[in-house]
C-alpha positions as CSV (number, residue, x, y, z in Angstrom):
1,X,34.4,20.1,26.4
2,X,35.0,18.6,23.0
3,X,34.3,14.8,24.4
4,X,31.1,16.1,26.0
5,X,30.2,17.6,22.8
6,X,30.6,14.5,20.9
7,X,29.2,12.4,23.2
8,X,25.8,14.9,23.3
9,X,26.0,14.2,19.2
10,X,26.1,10.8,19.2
11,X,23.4,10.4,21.5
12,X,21.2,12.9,19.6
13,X,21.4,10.7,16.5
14,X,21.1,7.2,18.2
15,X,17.8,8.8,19.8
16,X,17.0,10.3,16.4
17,X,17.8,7.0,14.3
18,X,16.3,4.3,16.6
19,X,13.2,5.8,17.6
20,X,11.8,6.2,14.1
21,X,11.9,2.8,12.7
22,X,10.4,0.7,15.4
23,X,6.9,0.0,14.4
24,X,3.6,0.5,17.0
25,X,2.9,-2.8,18.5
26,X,-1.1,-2.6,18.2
27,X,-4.2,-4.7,18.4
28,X,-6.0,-5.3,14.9
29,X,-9.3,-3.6,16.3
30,X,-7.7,-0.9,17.7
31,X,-5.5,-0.1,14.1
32,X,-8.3,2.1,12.6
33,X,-8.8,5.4,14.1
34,X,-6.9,8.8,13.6
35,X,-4.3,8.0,16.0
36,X,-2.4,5.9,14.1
37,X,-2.9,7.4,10.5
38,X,0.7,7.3,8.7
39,X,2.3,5.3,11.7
40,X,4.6,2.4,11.0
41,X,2.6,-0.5,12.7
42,X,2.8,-4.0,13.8
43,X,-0.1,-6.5,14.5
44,X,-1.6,-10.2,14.4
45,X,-4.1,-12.3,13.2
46,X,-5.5,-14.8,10.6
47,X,-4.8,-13.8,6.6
48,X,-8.0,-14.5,4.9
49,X,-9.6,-13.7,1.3
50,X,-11.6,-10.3,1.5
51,X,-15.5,-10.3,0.5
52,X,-14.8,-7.3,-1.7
53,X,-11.6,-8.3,-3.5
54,X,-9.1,-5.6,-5.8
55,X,-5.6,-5.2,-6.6
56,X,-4.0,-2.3,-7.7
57,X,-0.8,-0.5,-7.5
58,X,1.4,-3.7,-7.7
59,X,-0.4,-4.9,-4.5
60,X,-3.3,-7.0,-3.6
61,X,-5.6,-6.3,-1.2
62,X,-6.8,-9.3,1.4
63,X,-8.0,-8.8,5.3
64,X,-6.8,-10.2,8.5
65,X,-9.2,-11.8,10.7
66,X,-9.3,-11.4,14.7
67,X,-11.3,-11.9,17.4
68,X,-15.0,-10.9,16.6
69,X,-16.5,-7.8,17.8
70,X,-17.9,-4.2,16.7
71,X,-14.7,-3.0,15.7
72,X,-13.3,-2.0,12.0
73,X,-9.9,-4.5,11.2
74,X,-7.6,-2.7,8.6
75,X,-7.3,-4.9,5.5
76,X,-3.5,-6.0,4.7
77,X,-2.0,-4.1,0.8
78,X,0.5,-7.2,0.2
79,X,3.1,-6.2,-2.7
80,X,3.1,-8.6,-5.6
81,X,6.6,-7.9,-6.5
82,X,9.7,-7.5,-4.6
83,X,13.1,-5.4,-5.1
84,X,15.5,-7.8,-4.7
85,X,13.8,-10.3,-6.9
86,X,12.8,-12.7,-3.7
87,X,9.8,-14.3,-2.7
88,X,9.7,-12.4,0.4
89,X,7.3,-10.5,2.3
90,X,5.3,-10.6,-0.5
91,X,2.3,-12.5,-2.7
92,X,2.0,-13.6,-6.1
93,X,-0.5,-12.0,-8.7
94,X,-3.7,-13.9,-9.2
95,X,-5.3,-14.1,-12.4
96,X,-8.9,-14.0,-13.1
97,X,-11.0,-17.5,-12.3
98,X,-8.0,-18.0,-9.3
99,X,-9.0,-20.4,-6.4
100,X,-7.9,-20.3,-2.7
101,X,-5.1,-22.5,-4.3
102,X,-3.5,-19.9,-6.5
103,X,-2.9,-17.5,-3.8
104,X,0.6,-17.6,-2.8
105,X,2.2,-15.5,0.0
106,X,6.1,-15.6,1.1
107,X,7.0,-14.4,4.3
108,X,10.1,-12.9,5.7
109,X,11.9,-15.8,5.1
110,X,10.9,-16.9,1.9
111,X,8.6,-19.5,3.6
112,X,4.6,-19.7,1.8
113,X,2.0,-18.5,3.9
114,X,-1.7,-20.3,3.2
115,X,-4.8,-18.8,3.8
116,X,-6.1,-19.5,7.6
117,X,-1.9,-18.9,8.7
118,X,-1.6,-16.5,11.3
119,X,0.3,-14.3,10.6
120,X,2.1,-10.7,12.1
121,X,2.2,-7.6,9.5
122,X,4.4,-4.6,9.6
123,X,3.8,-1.5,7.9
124,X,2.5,1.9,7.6
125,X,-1.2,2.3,8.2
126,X,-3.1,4.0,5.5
127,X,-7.2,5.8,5.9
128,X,-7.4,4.8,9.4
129,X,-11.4,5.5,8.6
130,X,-14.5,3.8,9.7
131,X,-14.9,3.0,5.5
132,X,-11.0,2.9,4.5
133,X,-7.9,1.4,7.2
134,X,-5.3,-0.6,4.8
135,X,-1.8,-1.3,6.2
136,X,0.7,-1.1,3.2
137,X,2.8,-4.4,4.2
138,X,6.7,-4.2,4.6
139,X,7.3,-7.7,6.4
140,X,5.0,-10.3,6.9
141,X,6.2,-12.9,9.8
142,X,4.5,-16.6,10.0
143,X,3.5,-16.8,13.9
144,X,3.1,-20.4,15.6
């Protein structure tokens, strides 16, 4: 009875512990709507420079581009600093008067990701409105 007992225990928390940090695999257009408010997500496309541009919060603020349509795409929140002092997942500040050339993104690996990269984004989806979808970045990954 005891083994059966442990064994319904250790299930319980492998169930528990692997279910809740695999992020959503979901399609850019699809991102922003109620369903995946607060979710831990992970999409695709092409980091580009917003039109309406802001930083704030130790993060900057720049959109992913993906296959036209009539569809809202969630803009990326990129941290400009990182915990373990890295260049990782991760973009630097830009300063005022900055050109395409001073924007400087690391992915998971340390490795710079330029504007036009494609890219896949991780993270936890914020608004998920017609006027506000941003995913907070947690790993950004260079895709070939």
């Amino acid at each position: 009875m005891r083994k059966f007992i442990k064994t319904i225990a250790v299930l319980a928390i492998i169930s528990t512990t692997s279910c809740s940090d695999a992020p959503v695999e979901v399609t850019a257009s699809d991102i922003c709507t109620e369903e995946y408010k607060d979710v831990l997500v992970t999409t695709e496309g092409i980091v580009r420079l917003p039109n309406n541009f802001y930083t704030a919060g130790g993060t900057v603020t720049m959109v992913l581009e993906a296959p036209a349509g009539k569809y809202r795409l969630p803009k990326i929140a990129i941290l400009t600093w990182n915990k373990d002092n890295e260049k990782k997942n991760m973009m630097e500040p830009l300063k005022n008067g900055f050109s395409d050339d001073d924007v400087k993104i690391y992915d998971d690996k340390g490795q710079a990701v330029k504007l036009g990269d494609k890219i896949r984004v991780t993270g936890k989806v914020s608004g998920a409105a017609k006027d506000w979808c941003d995913i907070f970045v947690d790993k950004i990954e260079k895709v070939n």
